[in-house]
FITORVEX-562272 format. One record per residue (C-alpha): x, y, z. Coordinates in pm, whole numbers, plus 50000, padded with zeros to 5 digits. Example, Ala and Ser with C-alpha at 12.3 -4.5 7.8 and 13.67 -1.06 7.14 Angstrom:
pt X=51230 | Y=49550 | Z=50780
pt X=51367 | Y=49894 | Z=50714
***
This chain:
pt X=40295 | Y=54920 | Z=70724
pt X=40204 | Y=54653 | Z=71023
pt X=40450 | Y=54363 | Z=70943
pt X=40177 | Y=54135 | Z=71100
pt X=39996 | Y=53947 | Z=70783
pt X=39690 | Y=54032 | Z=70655
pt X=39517 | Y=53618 | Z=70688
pt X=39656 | Y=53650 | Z=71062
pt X=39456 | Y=53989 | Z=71132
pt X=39192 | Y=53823 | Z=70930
pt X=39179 | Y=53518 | Z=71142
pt X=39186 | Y=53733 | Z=71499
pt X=38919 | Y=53977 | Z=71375
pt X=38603 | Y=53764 | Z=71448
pt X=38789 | Y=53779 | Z=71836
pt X=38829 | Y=54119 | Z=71839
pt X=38493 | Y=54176 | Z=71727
pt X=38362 | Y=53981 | Z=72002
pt X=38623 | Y=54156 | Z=72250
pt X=38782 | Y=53869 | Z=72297
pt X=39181 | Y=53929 | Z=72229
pt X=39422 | Y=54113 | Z=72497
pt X=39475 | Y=54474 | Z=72483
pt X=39858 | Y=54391 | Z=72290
pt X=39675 | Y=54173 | Z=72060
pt X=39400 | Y=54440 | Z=72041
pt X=39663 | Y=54756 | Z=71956
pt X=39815 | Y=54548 | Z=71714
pt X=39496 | Y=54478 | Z=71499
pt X=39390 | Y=54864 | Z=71530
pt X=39716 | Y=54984 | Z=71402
pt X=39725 | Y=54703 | Z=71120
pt X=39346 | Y=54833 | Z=71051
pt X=39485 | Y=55182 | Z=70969
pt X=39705 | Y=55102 | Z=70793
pt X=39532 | Y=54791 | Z=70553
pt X=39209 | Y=54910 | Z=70359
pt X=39163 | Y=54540 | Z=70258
pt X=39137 | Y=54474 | Z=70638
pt X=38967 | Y=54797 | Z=70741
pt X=38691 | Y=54676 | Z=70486
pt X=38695 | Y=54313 | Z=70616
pt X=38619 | Y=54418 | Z=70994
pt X=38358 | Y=54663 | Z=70853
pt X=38147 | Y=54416 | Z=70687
pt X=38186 | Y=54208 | Z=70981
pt X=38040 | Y=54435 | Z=71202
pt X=37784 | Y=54547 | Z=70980
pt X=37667 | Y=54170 | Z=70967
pt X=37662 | Y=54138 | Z=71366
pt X=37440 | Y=54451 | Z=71427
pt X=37219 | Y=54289 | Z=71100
pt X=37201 | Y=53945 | Z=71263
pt X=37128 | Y=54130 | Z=71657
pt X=36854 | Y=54361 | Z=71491
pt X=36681 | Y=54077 | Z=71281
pt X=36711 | Y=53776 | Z=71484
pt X=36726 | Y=53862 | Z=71840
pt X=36586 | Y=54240 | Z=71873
pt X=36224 | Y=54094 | Z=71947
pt X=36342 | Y=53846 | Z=72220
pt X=36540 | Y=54155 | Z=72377
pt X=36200 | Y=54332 | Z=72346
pt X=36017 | Y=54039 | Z=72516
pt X=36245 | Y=53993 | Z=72791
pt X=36207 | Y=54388 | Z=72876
pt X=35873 | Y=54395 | Z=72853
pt X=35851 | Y=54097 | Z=73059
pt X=36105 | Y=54227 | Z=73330
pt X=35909 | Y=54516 | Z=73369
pt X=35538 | Y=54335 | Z=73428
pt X=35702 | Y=54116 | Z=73686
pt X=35833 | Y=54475 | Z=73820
pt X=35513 | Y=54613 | Z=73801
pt X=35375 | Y=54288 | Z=73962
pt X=35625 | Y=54280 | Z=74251
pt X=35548 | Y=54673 | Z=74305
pt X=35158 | Y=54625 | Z=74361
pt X=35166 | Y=54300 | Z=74553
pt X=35425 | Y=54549 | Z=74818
pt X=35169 | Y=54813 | Z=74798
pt X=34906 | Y=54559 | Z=74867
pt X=35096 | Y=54422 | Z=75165
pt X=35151 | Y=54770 | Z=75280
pt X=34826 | Y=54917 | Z=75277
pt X=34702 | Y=54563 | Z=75467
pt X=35003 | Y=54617 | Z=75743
pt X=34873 | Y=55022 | Z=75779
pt X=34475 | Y=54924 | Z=75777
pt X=34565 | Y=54660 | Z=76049
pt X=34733 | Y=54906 | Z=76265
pt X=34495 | Y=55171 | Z=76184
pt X=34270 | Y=54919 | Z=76300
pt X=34445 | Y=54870 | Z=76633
pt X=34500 | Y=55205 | Z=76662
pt X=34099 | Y=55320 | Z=76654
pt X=34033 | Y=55001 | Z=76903
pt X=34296 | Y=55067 | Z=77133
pt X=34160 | Y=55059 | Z=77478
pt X=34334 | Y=55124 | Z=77823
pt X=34359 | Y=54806 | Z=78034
pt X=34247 | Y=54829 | Z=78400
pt X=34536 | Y=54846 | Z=78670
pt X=34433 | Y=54517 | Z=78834
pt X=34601 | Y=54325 | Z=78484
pt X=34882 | Y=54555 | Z=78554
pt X=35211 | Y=54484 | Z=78701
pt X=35550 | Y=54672 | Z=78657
pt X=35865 | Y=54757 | Z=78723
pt X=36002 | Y=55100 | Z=78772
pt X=36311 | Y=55307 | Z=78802
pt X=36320 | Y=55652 | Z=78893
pt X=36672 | Y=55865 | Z=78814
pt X=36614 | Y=56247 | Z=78842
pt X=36477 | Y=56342 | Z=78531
pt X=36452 | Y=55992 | Z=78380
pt X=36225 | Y=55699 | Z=78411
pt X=36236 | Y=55357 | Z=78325
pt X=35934 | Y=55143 | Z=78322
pt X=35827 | Y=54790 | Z=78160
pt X=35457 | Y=54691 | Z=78227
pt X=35363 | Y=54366 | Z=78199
pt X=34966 | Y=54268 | Z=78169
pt X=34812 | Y=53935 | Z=78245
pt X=34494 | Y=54032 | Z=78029
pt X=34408 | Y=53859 | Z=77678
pt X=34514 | Y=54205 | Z=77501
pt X=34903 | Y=54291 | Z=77381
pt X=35018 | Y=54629 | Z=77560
pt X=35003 | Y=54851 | Z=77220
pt X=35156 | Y=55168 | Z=77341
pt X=35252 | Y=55350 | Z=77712
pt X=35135 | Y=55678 | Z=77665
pt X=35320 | Y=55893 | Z=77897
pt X=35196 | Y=56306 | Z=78017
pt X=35381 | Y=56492 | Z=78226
pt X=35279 | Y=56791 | Z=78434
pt X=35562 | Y=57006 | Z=78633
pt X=35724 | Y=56671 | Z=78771
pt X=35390 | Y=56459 | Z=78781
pt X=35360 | Y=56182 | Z=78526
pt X=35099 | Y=55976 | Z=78427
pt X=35104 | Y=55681 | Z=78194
pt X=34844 | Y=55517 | Z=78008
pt X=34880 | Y=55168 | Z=77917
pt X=34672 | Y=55091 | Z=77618
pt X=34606 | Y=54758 | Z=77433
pt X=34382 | Y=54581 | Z=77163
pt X=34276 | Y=54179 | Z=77096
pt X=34556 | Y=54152 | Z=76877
pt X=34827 | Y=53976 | Z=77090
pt X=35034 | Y=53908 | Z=76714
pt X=35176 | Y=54211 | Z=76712
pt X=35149 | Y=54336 | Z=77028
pt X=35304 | Y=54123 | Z=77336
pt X=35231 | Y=54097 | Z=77701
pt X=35537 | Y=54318 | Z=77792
pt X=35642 | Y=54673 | Z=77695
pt X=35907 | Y=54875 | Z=77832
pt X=35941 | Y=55281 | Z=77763
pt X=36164 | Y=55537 | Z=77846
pt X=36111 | Y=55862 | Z=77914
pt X=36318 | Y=56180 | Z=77995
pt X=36066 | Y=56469 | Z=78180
pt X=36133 | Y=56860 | Z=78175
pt X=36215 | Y=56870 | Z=78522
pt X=36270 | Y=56640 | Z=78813
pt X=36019 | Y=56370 | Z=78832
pt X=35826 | Y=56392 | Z=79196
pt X=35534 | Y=56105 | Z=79117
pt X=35449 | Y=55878 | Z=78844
pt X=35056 | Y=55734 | Z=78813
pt X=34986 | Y=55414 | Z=78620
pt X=34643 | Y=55491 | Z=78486
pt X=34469 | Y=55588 | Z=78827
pt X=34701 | Y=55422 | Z=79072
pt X=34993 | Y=55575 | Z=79198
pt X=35299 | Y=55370 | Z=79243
pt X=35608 | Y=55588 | Z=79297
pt X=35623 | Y=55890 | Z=79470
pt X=35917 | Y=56106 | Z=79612
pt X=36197 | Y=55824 | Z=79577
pt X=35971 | Y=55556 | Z=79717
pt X=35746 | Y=55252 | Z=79584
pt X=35370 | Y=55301 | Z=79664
pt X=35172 | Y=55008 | Z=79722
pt X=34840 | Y=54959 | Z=79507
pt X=34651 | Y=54965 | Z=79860
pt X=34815 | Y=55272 | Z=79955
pt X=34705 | Y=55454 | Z=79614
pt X=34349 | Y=55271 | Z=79649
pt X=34338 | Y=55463 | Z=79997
pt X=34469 | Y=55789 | Z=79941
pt X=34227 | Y=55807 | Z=79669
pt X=33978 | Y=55720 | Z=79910
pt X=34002 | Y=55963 | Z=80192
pt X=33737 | Y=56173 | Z=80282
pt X=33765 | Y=56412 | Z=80574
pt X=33432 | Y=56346 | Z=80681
pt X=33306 | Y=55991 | Z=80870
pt X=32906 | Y=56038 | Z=80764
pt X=33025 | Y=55994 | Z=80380
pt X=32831 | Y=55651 | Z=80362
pt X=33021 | Y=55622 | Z=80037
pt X=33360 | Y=55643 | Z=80163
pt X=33267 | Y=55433 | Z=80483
pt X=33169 | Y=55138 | Z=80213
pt X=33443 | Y=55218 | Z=80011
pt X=33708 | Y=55109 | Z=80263
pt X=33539 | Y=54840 | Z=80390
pt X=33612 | Y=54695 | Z=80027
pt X=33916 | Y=54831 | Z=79983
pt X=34018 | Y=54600 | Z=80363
pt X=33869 | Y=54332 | Z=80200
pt X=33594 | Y=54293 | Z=80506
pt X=33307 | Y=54132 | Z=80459
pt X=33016 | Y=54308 | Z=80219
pt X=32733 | Y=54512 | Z=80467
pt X=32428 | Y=54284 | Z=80434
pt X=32375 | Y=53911 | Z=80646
pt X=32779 | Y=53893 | Z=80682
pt X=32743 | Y=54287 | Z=80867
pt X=32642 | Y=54592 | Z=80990
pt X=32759 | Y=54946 | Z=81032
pt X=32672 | Y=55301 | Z=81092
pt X=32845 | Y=55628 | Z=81281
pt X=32755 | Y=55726 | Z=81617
pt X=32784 | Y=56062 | Z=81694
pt X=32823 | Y=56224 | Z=82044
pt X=32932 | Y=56602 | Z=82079
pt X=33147 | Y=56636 | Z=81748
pt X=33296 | Y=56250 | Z=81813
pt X=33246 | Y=56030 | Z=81574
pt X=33272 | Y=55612 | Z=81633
pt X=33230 | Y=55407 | Z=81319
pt X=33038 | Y=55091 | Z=81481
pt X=33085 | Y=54750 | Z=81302
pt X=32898 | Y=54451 | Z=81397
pt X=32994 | Y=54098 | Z=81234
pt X=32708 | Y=53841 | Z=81301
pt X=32915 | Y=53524 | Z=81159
pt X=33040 | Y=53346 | Z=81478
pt X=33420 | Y=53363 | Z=81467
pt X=33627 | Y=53019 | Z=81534
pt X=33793 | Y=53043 | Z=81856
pt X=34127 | Y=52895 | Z=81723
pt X=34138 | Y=53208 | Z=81488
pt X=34020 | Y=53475 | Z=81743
pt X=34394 | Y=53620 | Z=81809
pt X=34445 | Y=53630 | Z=81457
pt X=34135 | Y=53826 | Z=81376
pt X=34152 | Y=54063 | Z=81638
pt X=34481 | Y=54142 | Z=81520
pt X=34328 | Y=54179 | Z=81149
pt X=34080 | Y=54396 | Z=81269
pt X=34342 | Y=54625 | Z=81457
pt X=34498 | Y=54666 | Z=81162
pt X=34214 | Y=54766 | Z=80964
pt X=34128 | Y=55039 | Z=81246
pt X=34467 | Y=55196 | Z=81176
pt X=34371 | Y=55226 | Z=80850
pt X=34010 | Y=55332 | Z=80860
pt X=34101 | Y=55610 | Z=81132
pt X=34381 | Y=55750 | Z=80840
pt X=34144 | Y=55723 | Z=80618
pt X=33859 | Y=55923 | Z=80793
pt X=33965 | Y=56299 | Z=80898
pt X=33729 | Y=56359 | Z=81169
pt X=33678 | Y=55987 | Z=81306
pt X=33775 | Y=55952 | Z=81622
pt X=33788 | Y=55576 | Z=81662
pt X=33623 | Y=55233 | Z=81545
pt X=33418 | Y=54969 | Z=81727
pt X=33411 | Y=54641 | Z=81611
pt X=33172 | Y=54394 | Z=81810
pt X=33122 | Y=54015 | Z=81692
pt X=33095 | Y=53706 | Z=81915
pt X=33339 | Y=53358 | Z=81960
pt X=33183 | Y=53028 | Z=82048
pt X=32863 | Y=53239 | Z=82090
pt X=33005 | Y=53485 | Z=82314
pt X=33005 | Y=53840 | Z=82263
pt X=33333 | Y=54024 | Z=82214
pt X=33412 | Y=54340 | Z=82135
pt X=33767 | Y=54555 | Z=82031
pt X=33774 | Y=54910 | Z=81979
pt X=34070 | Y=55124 | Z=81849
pt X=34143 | Y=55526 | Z=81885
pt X=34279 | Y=55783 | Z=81682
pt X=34531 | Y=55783 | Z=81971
pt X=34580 | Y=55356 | Z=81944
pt X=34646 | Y=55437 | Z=81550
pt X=34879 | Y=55729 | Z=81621
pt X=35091 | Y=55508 | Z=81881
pt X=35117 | Y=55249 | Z=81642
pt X=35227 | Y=55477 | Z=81354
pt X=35450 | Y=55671 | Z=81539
pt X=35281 | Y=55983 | Z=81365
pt X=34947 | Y=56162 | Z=81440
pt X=34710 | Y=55929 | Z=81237
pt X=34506 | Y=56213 | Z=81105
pt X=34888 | Y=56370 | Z=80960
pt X=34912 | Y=56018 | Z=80816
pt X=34632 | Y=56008 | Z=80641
pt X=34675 | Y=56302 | Z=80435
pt X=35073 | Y=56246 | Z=80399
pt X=35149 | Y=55972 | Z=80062
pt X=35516 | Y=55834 | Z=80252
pt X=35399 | Y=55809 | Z=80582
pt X=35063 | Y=55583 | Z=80415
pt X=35296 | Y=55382 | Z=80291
pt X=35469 | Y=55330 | Z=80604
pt X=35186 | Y=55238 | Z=80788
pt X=35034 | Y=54991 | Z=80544
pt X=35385 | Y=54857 | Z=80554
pt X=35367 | Y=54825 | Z=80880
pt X=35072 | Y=54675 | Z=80942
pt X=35175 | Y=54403 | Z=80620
pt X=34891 | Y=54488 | Z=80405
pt X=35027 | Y=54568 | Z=80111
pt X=35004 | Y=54225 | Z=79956
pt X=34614 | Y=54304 | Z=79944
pt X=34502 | Y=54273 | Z=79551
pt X=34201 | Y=54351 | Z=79424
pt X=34215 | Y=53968 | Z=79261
pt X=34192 | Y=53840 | Z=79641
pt X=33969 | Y=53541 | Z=79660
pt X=33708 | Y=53457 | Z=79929
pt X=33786 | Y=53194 | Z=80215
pt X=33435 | Y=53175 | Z=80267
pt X=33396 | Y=52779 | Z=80133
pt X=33616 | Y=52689 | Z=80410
pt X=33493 | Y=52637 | Z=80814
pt X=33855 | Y=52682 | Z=80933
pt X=33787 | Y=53089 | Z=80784
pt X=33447 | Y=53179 | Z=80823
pt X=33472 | Y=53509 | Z=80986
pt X=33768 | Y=53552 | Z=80792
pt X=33765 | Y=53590 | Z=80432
pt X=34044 | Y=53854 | Z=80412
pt X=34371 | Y=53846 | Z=80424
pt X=34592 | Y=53808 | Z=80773
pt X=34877 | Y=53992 | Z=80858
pt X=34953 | Y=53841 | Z=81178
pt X=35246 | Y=53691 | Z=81422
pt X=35325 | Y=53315 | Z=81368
pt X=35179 | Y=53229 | Z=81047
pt X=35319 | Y=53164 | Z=80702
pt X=35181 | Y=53361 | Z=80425
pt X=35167 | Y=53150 | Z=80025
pt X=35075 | Y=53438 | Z=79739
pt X=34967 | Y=53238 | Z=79414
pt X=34967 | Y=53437 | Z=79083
pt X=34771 | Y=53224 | Z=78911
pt X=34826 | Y=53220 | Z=78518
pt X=34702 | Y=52871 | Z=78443
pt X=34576 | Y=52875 | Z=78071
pt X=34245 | Y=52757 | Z=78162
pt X=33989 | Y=52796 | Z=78423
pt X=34042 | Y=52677 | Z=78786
pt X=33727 | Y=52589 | Z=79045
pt X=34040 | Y=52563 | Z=79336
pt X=34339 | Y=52595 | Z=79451
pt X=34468 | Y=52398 | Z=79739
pt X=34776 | Y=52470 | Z=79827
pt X=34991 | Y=52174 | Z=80063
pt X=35269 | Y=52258 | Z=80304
pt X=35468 | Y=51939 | Z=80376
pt X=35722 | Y=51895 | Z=80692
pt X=35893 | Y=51585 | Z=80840
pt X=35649 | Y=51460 | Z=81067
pt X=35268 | Y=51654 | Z=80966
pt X=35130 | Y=51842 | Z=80664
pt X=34888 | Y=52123 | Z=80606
pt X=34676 | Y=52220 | Z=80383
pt X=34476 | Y=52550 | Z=80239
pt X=34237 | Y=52580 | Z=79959
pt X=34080 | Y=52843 | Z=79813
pt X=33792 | Y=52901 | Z=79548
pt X=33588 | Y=53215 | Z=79441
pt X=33281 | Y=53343 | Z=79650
pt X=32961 | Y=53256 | Z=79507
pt X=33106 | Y=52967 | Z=79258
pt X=33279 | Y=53023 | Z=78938
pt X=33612 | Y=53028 | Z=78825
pt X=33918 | Y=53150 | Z=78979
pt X=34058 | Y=53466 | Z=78746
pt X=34369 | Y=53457 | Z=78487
pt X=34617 | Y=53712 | Z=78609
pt X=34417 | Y=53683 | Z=79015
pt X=34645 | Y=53692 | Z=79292
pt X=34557 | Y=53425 | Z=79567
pt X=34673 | Y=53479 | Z=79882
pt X=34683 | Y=53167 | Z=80162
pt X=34812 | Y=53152 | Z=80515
pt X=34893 | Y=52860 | Z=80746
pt X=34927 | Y=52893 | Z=81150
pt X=35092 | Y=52679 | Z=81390
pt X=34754 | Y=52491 | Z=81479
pt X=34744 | Y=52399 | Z=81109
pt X=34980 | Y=52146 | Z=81186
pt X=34940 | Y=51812 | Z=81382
pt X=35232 | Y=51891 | Z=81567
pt X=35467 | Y=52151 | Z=81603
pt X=35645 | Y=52266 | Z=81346
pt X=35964 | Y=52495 | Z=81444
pt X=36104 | Y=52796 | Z=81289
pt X=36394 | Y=52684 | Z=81028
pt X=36227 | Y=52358 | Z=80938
pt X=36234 | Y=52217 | Z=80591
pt X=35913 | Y=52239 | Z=80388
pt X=35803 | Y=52112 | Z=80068
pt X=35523 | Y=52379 | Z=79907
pt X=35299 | Y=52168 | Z=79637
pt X=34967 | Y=52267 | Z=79454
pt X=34667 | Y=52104 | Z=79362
pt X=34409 | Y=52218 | Z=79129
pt X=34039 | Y=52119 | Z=79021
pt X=33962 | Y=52201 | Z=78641
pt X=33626 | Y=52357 | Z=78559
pt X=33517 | Y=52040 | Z=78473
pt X=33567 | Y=51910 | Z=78845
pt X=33865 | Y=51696 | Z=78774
pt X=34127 | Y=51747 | Z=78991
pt X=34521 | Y=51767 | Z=78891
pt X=34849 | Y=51776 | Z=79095
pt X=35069 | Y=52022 | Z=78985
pt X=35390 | Y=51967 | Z=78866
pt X=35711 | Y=52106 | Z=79021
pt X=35760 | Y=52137 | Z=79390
pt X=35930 | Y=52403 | Z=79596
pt X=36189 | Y=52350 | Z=79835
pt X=36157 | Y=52628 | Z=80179
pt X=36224 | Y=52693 | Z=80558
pt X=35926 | Y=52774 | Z=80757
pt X=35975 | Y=53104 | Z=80902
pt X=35642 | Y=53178 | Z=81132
pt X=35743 | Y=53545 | Z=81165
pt X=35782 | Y=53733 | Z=80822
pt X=35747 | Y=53399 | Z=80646
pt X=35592 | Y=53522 | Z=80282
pt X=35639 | Y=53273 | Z=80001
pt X=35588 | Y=53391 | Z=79580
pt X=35482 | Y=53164 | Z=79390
pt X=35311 | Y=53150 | Z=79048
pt X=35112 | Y=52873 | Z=78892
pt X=35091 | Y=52802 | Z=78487
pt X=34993 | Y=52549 | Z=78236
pt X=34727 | Y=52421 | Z=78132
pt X=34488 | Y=52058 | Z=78186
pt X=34637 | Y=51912 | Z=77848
pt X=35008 | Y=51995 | Z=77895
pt X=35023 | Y=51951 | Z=78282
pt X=35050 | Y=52270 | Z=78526
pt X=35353 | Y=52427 | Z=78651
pt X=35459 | Y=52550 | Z=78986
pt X=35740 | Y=52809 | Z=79003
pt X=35876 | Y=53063 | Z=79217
pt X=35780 | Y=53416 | Z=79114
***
């Protein structure tokens, strides 16, 4: 018999009930219970009482509180599934309006391993990059980049990686090449080798370059056509705008250039005449297929058909900074005659990305040095805006300047912009430079907006 007394294990059974006393405590009670039917009887009734009071009393707010966990459970479950099927119809959404954006939105940056490639595309369009989709085709890749209006879920920048079957010879971005047996291609390169046609009466192709150079539109500004004599072929090109005799190196230079390129371009052409006049007197410049070939150091019409050696020459001859978002000099009398792009000795090239939030009637872009300043604007042919995402390119000479300027100098580079409303705004931010008249090419890019200010950075 448990020498513990029966009003003690009374007094600890409500505890025990509830669990409350220690396991010693605990072992004690249970061995005075089996041994005590007074006790045994005692801690009976009592639980017979709690399960009484639980079932009567507290049962239907036990109910209520289940039933009410599991509505909000039920709630919480469809307002997910209602989330869910919003987040899948959105993309589904995307997914049907998905469109590819143009290569002139495009830029990139690419690295070639082997097997492997590693690209991240950035667009300047209003659309979020959605997905690259990359093909491959024994070493030839070609990636799609497609997009859609919703810029929420779908930035301006996407990178991808991607391991081919086999070693990976050339990768296309849409329709533009731009790498190709271990090298970079240029989009003029790509734009050209696209472009080639073996044959110099191809009207077609003739117009094509001409665009592609960024020469002057056949109409008032120009004419053209192919003589023939015994299988030779001369493309003739006659420019009726008067050309500025200050400029006249520089152009003839240009239009060397562009010979080079049109003679690659051509298979059978044999060589192109350009006539136009300066101060009203008639000039003339005509370059070979042997002229191009010297210059290349290849046979032009090898060239021409070759990717690498393309590349090379358009290289060489500095034209690879041509965009298709190249705006028209036209507006200004210090470049009528020449609304292209110069690659040229002595002169200091500015390229502009401009990616100013709103649109731009100009661009003038200021050069200051310790003693004289120049200046160069540029706004779109025809009126209009400048593009989002266009690429201006502007080039000073020596005769810019009030006096001379020498190589090494220290520059200031500023920006000045007219809103679409005519109002015009100094650009914040200045860049510090050297003037280097050979080679000289200066990045810069141009952001902001009229309300916030605009912004002038390096690129």
């Amino acid at each position: 018999m448990s020498k513990i007394p029966c009003e003690i294990i009374k007094d600890l059974l409500p505890s025990y009930v509830d669990e409350l006393t220690s396991e010693e405590t605990g072992r004690a009670i249970e061995q005075h219970i089996t041994e005590c039917p007074s006790c045994r009887e005692t801690l009976h009734s009592m639980k017979e009482q709690e399960i009484q009071l639980f079932s009567e009393e507290d049962q239907r707010e036990l109910d209520f509180l289940k039933k009410t966990k599991k509505k909000n459970r039920v709630g919480m479950l469809l307002s997910l599934a209602v989330l869910l099927f919003m987040l899948l119809a959105t993309l589904a959404r995307n997914y049907l309006a998905a469109k590819k954006l143009p290569e002139e939105t495009l830029d990139w940056d690419i690295t070639v391993s082997g097997n492997n490639l590693e690209l991240t595309v950035n667009t300047t369009s209003i659309c979020g990059i959605q997905f690259l989709d990359v093909s491959e085709y024994q070493g030839f890749l070609k990636i799609s980049v497609l997009g859609c209006d919703n810029t929420i879920l779908y930035k301006s920048s996407r990178e991808t990686t991607f391991t081919a079957s086999e070693e990976i010879q050339m990768v296309s971005l849409g329709n533009q090449i731009i790498w190709a047996y271990g090298e970079d291609i240029s989009p003029l390169t790509s734009r050209l080798c696209t472009a080639y046609n073996p044959f110099a009466l191809n009207k077609e192709t003739r117009e094509s370059l001409l665009s592609i150079l960024h020469l002057p539109g056949i109409g008032e500004s120009m004419q053209e056509e192919i003589q023939t004599e015994e299988n030779s072929y001369t493309w003739n090109i006659r420019f009726n705008s008067d050309c500025n005799p200050d400029r006249q190196k520089a152009f003839e230079e240009r239009l060397r250039s562009c010979g080079y390129l049109m003679l690659a371009g051509i298979g059978n052409l044999d060589a192109v005449s350009f006539s136009y006049t300066v101060s009203g007197s008639e000039k003339s410049l005509t370059v070979t297929a042997a002229d191009a070939s010297a210059y290349a150091g290849e046979d032009i019409k090898t060239v021409g058909r070759d990717l690498l050696l393309l590349e090379n020459l358009v290289q060489k001859t500095g034209f690879h900074t041509l965009a298709d978002g190249f705006a028209s000099r036209e507006s200004d009398p210090k470049y009528n005659f020449l609304p292209f792009n110069d690659s040229i000795d002595s002169m200091m090239e500015f390229t502009v990305d401009n990616f100013a939030e709103d649109s731009l009637q100009s661009l003038q872009l200021v050069v200051s040095c310790d003693r004289a300043e120049a200046s160069q604007a540029v706004t779109p042919a025809g009126g209009g805006s400048l593009r989002r995402g266009e690429r201006l390119i502007l080039q000073l000479i020596p005769e810019d300047f009030s006096e001379e300027i020498m190589d090494f100098s220290e520059a200031v580079i500023t920006l000045v912009v007219t809103d679409s409303a005519g109002n015009t705004h100094p650009v914040q931010g200045s860049i510090a430079a050297e003037v280097h008249w050979e080679g000289g090419n200066y990045q810069l890019k141009l952001t902001g907006n009229a309300e916030d200010g605009y912004i002038l950075k390096k690129r």
